[in-house]
C-alpha positions as CSV (number, residue, x, y, z in Angstrom):
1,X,-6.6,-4.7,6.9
2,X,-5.4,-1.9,4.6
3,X,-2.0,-1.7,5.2
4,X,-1.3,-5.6,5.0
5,X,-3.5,-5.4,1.5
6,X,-1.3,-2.7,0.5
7,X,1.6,-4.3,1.4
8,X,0.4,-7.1,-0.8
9,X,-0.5,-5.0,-3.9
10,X,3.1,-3.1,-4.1
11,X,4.8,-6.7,-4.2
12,X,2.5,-7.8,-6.7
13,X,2.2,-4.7,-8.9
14,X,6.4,-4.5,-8.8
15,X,7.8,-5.8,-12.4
16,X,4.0,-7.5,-12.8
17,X,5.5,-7.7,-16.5
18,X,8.8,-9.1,-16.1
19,X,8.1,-11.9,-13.7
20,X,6.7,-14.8,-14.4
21,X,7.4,-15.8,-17.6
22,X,4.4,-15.6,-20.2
23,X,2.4,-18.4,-20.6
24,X,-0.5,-19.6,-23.5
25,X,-2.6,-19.9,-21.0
26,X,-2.6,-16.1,-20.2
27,X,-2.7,-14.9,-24.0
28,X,-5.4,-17.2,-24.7
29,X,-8.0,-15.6,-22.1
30,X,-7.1,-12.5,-23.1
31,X,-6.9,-13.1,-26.8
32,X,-11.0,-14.1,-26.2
33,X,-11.5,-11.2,-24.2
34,X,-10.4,-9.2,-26.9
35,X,-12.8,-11.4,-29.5
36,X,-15.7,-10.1,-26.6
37,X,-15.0,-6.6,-26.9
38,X,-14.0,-6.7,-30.7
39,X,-18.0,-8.0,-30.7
40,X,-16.6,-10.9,-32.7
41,X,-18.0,-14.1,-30.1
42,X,-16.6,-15.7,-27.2
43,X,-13.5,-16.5,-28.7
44,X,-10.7,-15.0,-31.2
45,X,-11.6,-18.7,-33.0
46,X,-14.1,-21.1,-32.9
47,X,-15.4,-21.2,-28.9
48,X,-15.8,-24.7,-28.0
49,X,-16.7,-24.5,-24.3
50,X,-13.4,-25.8,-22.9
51,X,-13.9,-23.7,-20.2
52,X,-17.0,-21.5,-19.2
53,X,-16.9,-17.9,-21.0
54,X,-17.4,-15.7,-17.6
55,X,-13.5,-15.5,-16.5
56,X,-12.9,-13.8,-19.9
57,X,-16.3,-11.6,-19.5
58,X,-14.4,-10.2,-16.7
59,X,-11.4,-9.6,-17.8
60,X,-13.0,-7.6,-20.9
61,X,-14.6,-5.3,-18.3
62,X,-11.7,-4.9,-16.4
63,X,-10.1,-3.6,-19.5
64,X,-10.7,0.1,-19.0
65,X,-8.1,-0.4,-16.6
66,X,-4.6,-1.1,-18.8
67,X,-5.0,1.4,-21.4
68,X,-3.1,3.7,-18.6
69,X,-0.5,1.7,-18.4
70,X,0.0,-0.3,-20.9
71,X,3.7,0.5,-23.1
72,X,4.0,-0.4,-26.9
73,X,8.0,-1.6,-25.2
74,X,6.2,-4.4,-23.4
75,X,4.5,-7.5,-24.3
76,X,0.7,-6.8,-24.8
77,X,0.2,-9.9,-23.2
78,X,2.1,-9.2,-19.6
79,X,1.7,-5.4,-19.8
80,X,-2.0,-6.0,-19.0
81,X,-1.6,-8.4,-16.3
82,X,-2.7,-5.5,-14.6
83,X,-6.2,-6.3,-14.4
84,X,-5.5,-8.7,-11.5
85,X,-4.4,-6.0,-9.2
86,X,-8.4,-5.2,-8.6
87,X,-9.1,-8.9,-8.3
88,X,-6.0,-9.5,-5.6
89,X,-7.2,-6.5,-3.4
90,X,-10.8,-7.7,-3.8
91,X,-10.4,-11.0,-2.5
92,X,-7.7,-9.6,0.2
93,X,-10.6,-7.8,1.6
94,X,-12.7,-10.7,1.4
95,X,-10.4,-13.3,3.0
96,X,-10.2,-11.1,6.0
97,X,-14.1,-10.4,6.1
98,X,-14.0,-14.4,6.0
99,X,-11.6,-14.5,9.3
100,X,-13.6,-12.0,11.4
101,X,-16.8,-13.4,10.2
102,X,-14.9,-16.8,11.4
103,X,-14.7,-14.7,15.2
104,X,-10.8,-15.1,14.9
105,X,-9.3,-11.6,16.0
106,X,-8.4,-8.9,13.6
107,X,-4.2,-9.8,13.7
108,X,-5.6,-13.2,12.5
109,X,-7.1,-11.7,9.5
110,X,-4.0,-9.5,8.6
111,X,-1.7,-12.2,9.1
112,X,-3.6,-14.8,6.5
113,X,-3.9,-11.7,4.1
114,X,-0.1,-11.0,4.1
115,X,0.4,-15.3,4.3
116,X,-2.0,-15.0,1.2
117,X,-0.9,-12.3,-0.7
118,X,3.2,-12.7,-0.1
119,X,3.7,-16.1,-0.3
120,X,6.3,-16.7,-3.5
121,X,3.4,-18.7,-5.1
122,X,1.1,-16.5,-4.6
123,X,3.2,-13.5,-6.0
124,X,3.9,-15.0,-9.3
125,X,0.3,-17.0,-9.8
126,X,-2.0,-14.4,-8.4
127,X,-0.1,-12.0,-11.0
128,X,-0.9,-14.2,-14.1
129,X,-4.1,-13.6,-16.4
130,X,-5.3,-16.7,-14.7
131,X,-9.0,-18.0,-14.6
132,X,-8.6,-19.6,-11.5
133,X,-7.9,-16.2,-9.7
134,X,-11.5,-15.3,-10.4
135,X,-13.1,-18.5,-9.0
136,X,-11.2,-17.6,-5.6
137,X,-12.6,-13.9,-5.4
138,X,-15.6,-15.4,-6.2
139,X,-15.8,-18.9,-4.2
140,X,-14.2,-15.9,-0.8
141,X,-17.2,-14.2,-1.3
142,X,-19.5,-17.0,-1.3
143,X,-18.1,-18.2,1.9
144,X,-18.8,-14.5,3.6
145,X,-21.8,-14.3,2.7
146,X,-22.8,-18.2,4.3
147,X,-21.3,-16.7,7.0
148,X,-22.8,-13.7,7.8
149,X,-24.3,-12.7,11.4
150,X,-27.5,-11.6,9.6
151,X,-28.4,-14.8,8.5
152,X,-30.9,-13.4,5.9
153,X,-32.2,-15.4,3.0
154,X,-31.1,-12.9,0.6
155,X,-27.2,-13.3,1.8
156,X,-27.3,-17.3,1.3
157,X,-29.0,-16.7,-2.1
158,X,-26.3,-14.4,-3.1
159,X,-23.9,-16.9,-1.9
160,X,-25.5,-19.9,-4.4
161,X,-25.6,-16.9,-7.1
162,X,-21.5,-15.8,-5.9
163,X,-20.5,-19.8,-6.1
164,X,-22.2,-20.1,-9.3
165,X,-20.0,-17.5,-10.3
166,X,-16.8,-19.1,-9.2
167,X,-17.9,-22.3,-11.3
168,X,-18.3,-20.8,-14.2
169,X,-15.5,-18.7,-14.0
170,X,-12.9,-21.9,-13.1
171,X,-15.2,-25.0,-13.2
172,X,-12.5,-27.2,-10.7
173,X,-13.6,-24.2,-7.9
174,X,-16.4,-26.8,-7.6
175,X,-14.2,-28.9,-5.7
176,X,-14.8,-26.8,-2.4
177,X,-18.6,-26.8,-2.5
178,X,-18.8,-29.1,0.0
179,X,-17.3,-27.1,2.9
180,X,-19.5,-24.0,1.6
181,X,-22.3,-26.3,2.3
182,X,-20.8,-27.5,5.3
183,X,-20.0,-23.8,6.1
184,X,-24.0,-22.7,5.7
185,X,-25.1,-25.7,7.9
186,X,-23.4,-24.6,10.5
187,X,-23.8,-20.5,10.6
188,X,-27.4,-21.2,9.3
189,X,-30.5,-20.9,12.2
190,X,-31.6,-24.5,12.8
191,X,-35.4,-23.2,12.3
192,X,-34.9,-22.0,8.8
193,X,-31.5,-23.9,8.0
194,X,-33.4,-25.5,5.4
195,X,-34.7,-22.1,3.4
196,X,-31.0,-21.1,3.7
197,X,-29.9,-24.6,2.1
198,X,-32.7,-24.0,-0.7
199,X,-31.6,-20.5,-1.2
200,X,-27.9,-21.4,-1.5
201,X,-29.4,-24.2,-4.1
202,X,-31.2,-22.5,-6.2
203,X,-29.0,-19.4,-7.1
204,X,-26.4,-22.0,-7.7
205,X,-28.2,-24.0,-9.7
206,X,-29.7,-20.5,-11.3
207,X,-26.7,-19.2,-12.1
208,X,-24.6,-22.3,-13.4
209,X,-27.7,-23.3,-15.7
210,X,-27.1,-20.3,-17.6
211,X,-24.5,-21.9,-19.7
212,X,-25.9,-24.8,-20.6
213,X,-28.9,-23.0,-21.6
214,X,-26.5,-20.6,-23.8
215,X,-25.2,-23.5,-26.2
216,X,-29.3,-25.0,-26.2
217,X,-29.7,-22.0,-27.6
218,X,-26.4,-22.0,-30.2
219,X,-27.8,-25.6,-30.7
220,X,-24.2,-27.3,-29.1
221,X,-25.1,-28.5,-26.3
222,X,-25.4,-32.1,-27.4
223,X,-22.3,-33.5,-29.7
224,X,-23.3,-33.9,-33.3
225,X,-21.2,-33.7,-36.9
226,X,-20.3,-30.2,-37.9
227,X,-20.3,-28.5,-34.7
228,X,-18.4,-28.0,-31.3
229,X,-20.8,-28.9,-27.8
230,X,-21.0,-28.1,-24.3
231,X,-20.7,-32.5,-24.1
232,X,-17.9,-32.7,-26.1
233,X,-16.1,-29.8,-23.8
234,X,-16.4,-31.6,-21.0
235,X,-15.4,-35.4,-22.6
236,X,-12.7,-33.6,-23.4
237,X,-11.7,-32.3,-19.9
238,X,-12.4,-35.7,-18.7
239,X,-10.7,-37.6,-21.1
240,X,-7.6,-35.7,-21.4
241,X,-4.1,-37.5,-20.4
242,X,-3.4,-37.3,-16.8
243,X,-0.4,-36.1,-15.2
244,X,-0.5,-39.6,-13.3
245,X,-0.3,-39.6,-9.5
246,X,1.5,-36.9,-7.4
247,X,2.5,-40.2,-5.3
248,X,4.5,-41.4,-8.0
249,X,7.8,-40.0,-7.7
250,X,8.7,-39.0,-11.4
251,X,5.4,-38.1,-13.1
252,X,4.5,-35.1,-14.5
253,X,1.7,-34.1,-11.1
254,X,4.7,-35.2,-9.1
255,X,7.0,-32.5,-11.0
256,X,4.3,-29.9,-10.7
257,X,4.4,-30.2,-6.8
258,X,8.0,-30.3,-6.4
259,X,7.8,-26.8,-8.1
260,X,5.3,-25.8,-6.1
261,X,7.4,-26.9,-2.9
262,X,10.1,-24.9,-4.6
263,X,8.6,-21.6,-4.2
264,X,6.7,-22.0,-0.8
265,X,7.2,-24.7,1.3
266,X,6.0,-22.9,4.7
267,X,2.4,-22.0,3.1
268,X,1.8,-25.3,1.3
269,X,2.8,-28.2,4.2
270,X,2.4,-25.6,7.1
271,X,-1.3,-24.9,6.0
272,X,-1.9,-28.5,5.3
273,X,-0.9,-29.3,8.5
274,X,-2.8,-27.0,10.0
275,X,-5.8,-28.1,8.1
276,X,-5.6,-31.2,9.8
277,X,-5.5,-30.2,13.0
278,X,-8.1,-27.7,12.7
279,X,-10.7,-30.3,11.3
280,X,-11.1,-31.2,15.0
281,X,-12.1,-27.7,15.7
282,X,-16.1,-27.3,14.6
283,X,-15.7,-23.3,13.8
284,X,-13.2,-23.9,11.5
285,X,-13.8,-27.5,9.9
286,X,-15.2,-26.1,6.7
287,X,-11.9,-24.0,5.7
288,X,-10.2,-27.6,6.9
289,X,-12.2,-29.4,4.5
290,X,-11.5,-27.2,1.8
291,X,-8.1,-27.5,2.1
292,X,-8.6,-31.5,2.2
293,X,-10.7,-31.8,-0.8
294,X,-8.2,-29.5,-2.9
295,X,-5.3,-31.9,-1.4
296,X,-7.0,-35.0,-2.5
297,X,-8.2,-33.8,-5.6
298,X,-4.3,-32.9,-6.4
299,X,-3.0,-36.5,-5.4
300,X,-5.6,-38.5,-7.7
301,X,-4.4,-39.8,-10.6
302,X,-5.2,-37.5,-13.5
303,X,-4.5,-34.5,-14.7
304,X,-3.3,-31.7,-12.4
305,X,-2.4,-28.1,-13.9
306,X,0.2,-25.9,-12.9
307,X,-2.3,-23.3,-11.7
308,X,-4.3,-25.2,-9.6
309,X,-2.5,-24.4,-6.3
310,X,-4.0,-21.3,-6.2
311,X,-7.6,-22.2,-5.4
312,X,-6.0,-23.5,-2.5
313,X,-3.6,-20.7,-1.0
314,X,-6.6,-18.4,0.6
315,X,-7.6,-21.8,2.5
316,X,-4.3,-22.5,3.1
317,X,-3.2,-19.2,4.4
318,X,-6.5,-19.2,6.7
319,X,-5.4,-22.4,8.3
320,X,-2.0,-21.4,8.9
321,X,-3.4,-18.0,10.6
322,X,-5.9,-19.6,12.4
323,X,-3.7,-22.5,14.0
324,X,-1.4,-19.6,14.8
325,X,-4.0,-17.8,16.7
326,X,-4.8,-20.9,19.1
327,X,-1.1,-21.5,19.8
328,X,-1.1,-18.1,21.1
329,X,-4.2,-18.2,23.1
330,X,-3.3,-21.9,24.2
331,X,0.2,-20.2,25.7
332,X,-1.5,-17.1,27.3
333,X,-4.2,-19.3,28.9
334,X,-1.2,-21.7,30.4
335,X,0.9,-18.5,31.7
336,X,-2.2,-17.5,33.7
337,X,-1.9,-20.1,36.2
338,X,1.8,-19.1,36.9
339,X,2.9,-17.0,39.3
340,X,3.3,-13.0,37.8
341,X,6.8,-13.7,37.8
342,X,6.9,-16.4,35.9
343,X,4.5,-15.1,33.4
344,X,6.2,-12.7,31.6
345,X,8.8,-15.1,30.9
346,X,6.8,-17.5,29.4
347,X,5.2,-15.2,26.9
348,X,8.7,-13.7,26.2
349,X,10.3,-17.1,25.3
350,X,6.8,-17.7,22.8
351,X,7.5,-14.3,21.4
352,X,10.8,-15.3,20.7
353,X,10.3,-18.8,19.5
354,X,7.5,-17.2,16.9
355,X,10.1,-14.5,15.8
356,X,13.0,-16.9,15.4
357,X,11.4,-19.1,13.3
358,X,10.0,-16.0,11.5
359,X,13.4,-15.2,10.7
360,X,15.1,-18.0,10.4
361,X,12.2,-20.4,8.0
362,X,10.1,-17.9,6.6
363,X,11.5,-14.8,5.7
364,X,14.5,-16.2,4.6
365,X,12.7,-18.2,1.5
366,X,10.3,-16.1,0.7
367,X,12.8,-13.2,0.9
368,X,14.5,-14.9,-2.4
369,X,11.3,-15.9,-4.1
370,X,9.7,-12.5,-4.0
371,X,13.2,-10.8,-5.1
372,X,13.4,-13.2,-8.3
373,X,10.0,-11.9,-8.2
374,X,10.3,-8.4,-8.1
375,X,13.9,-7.8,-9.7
376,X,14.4,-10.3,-13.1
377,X,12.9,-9.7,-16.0
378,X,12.0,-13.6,-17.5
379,X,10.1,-11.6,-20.6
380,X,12.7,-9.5,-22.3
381,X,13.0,-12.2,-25.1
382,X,9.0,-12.1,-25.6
383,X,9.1,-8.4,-25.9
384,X,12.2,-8.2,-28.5
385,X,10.4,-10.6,-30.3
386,X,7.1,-8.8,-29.9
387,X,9.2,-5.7,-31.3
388,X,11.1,-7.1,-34.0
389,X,7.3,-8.5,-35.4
390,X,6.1,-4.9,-35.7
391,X,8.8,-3.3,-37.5
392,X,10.0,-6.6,-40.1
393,X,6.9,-8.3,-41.1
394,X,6.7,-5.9,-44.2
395,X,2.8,-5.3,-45.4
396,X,1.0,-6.4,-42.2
397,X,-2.7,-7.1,-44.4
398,X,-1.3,-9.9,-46.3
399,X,1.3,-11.5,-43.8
400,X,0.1,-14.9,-42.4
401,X,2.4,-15.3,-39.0
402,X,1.8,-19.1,-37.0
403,X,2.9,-17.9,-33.3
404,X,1.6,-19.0,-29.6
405,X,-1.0,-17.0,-28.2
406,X,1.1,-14.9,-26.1
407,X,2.4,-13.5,-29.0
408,X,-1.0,-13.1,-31.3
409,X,-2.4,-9.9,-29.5
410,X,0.5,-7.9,-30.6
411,X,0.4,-9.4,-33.8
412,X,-3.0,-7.7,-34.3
413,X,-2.2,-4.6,-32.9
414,X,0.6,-4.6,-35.6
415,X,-2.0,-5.3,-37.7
416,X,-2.4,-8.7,-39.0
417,X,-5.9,-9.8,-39.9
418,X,-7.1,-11.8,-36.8
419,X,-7.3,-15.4,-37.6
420,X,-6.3,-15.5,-40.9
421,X,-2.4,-13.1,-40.5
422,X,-2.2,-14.0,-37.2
423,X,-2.9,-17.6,-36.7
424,X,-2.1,-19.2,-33.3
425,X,-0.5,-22.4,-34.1
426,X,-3.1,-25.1,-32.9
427,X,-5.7,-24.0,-34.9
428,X,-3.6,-24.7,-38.4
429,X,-4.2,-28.3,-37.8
430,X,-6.9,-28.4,-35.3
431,X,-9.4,-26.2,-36.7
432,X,-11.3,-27.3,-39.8
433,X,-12.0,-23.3,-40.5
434,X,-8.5,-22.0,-40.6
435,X,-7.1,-25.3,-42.1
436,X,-9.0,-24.0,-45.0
437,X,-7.5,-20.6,-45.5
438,X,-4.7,-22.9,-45.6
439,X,-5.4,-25.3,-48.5
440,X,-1.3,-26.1,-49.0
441,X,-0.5,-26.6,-45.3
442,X,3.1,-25.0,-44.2
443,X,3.8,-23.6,-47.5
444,X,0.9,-21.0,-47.4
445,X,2.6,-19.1,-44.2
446,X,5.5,-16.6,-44.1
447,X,6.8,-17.1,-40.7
448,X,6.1,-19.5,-37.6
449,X,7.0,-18.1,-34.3
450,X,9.3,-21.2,-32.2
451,X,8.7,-20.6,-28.7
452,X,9.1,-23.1,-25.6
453,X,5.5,-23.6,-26.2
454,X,5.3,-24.3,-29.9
455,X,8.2,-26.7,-29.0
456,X,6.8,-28.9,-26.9
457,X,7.2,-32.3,-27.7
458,X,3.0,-32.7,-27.2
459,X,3.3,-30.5,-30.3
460,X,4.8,-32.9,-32.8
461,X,1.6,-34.4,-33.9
462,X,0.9,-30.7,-35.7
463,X,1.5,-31.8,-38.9
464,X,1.2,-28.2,-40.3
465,X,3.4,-26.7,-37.3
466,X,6.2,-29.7,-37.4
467,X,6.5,-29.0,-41.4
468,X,6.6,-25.6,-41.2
469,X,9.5,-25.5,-38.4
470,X,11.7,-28.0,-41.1
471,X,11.1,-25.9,-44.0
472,X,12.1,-22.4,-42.2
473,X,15.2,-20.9,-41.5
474,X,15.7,-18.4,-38.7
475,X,16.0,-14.5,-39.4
476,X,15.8,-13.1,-35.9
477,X,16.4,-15.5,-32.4
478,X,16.1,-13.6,-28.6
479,X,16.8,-15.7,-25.6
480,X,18.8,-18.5,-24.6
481,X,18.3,-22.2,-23.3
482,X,15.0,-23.7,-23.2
483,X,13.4,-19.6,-23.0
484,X,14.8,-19.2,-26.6
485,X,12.6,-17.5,-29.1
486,X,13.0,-17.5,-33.0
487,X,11.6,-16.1,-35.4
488,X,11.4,-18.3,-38.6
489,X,11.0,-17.7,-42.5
490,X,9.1,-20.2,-44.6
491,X,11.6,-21.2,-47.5
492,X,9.5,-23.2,-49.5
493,X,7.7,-20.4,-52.4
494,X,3.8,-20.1,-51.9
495,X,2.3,-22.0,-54.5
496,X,-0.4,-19.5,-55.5
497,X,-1.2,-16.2,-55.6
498,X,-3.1,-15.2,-52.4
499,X,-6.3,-13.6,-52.7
């Protein structure tokens, strides 16, 4: 178990901040981790429960951990990617735990950690600052805990309590609650299976509750005028435009899985497959059903992020391992009734089928993903930018800088005021609070920061951000193609003196 998880960690900890490229996503959560250790709220602007707080709780007190390694050369935003190391090894050991406690053999476990942790997916999304990596550790070590030989009430409590966790860290974890149930029911004793379904219950319930009861208490839990809400968070989230069905040859959920086959095919359809198969086999129909639920969920019509493949790759990897372990069994149980003779053969010629197409599906793809991986550097452009931002912005206490969220931690450490010098883009039209520090839209910024995700064409309703791109002209650019970064000087002159 060791050696596969270290095997694991060197591939994922090798160029962690060249590969892959920065995303929003990742400078946002740790943009509000830094508002929780600055003491300033839940996020570095208004908080308005789009997702639950606890994946960027965690990631603030994981921070300890970067400030060793962490090089003013680098983006802020990828150098600390580092904090997922701890959370890949963690649920490593977990997902093994999971197969022994599953009674597959030890080379199970080390083969589903290594299918886990060194499939081309998994090294470039397990490396990202990624909520969703939290709800796995989490959701892994609710499923050990169901499954322990014990059987105490305590464990299945601290499963409810660990699954609560996994919610509120990524709320879409939720998805795979049914096979933890379905898991509990069947390790549970049948006399007290139902104090091990109430205990399982009730630290969910518990745990979850706690954020509604936080925005009772902020008075936003209900959607009124004037303030953000927990109800208007989650209209949101199931409002939002879908990505239409991944059926639909064409649509955007349809482009996300065609990616997705482009870095791992062998994980994704081999542990499907095998999910299917192993729903027939009682043991293991709860990691089947996960897998299922996470597959349908990713073919209905709505939205579907880019990131939500990895709730599924520990299940997936499981599977794969698992079904892998019965083929061997099923051809050393059929060699026995040979003759010795013809024995040996037979295992020889499954050895050799395994290894060729080991070597001739497997390592051969994931060979090339996980040297991309490991050898190109897809952030050089963020980091000249980051650069050229600290040395050319002139008096950093009066700047005002619009740029994407991967870039606004380094604009703070350069120091520009938080929120007011460094303003990430959406919030110059979106938020009613920095719209006002704004009172002449575009013409009341310096710079604005064009990046692929300031481009977008999902952008163009940004009044503010459109107007300020056409009344800019560029003074620095880093990149090429659709990666291209420039950095953009208002023209217009400010109308007033700032205060």
């Amino acid at each position: 178990m060791l050696l596969p998880t270290a095997a694991v960690l060197a591939v994922q900890a090798c160029n962690i901040s060249g590969w892959p490229a920065a995303n929003d996503d990742e400078g946002t959560y740790l943009a509000q981790a830094w508002a929780v250790q600055q003491g300033q709220g839940l996020a570095h602007y208004t908080y308005w429960y789009d997702h639950p707080p606890l994946g960027w709780l965690q990631i603030a007190l994981l921070s300890w951990l970067p400030g060793k390694f962490v090089s003013s050369e680098h983006l802020l935003t990828t150098s600390l990617r580092v904090v997922m190391l701890p959370v890949t090894a963690v649920s490593c050991l977990l997902l093994y735990l999971l197969v022994r406690r599953l009674d597959l053999r030890r080379r199970t476990g080390s083969l589903a950690v290594l299918l886990f942790g060194l499939s081309p997916l998994s090294v470039s999304l397990q490396r990202e600052v990624l909520l969703d990596n939290f709800a796995v550790m989490w959701i892994l070590a609710a499923m050990v805990l169901c499954a322990s030989p014990r059987r105490d009430l305590w464990h299945h409590t601290a499963a409810g309590i660990a699954a609560g966790l996994a919610v509120l860290s990524k709320e879409t974890i939720a998805v795979v609650l049914p096979a933890l149930i379905l898991l509990l029911w069947q390790r549970s004793h049948r006399s007290t299976r139902k104090f091990s379904l109430a205990g399982v219950v009730s630290g969910f319930t518990l745990t979850v509750t706690l954020y509604p009861l936080y925005a009772l208490l902020k008075s936003e839990l209900l959607a009124g005028r004037g303030h953000v809400s927990l109800f208007g968070g989650l209209a949101f989230q199931m409002t939002r435009p879908g990505s239409g069905s991944l059926l639909s040859p064409g649509s955007a959920s349809r482009q996300i899985f065609d990616s997705w086959l482009y870095y791992d095919r062998v994980l994704l359809l081999g542990g499907l497959g095998a999910a299917l198969l192993l729903l027939f086999r009682r043991p293991l129909r709860p990691i089947a059903l996960a897998v299922v639920l996470l597959a349908l969920t990713a073919i209905r019509p709505g939205y579907l992020p880019a990131m939500f493949v990895v709730q599924a790759l520990p299940f997936l990897a499981l599977a794969l391992a698992a079904l892998t372990e019965r083929a061997v069994l099923l051809v050393h149980r059929a060699s026995r009734s040979l003759p010795p003779a013809r024995r040996r053969p037979l295992r020889w010629a499954a050895v050799a089928l395994t290894a060729l197409l080991a070597s001739g599906v497997v390592v051969p793809r994931w060979y090339a993903g996980n040297r991309t991986a490991v050898s190109v550097d897809a952030n050089a452009g963020y980091d000249r930018a980051a650069q050229w931002l600290r040395t050319n912005l002139g008096d950093p206490g009066r700047a005002r800088v619009a740029v994407d969220d991967v870039l606004w931690l380094d604009l703070v450490r350069a120091g520009l005021r938080p929120g007011t010098g460094a303003i990430w883009f959406y919030k110059a039209d979106l938020d009613p609070a920095v719209a006002r520090l704004l009172p002449h839209g575009w013409q009341d910024l310096d710079y604005i920061v064009s990046t692929p995700t300031v481009r977008q064409p999902s952008n163009s309703r940004l009044t503010t951000v459109r107007e300020a791109l056409e009344h800019s002209i560029v003074v620095a650019s880093f990149g090429t193609g659709t990666g291209l970064i420039e950095i953009r000087r208002i023209v217009a002159p400010h109308t007033e003196e700032r205060p």
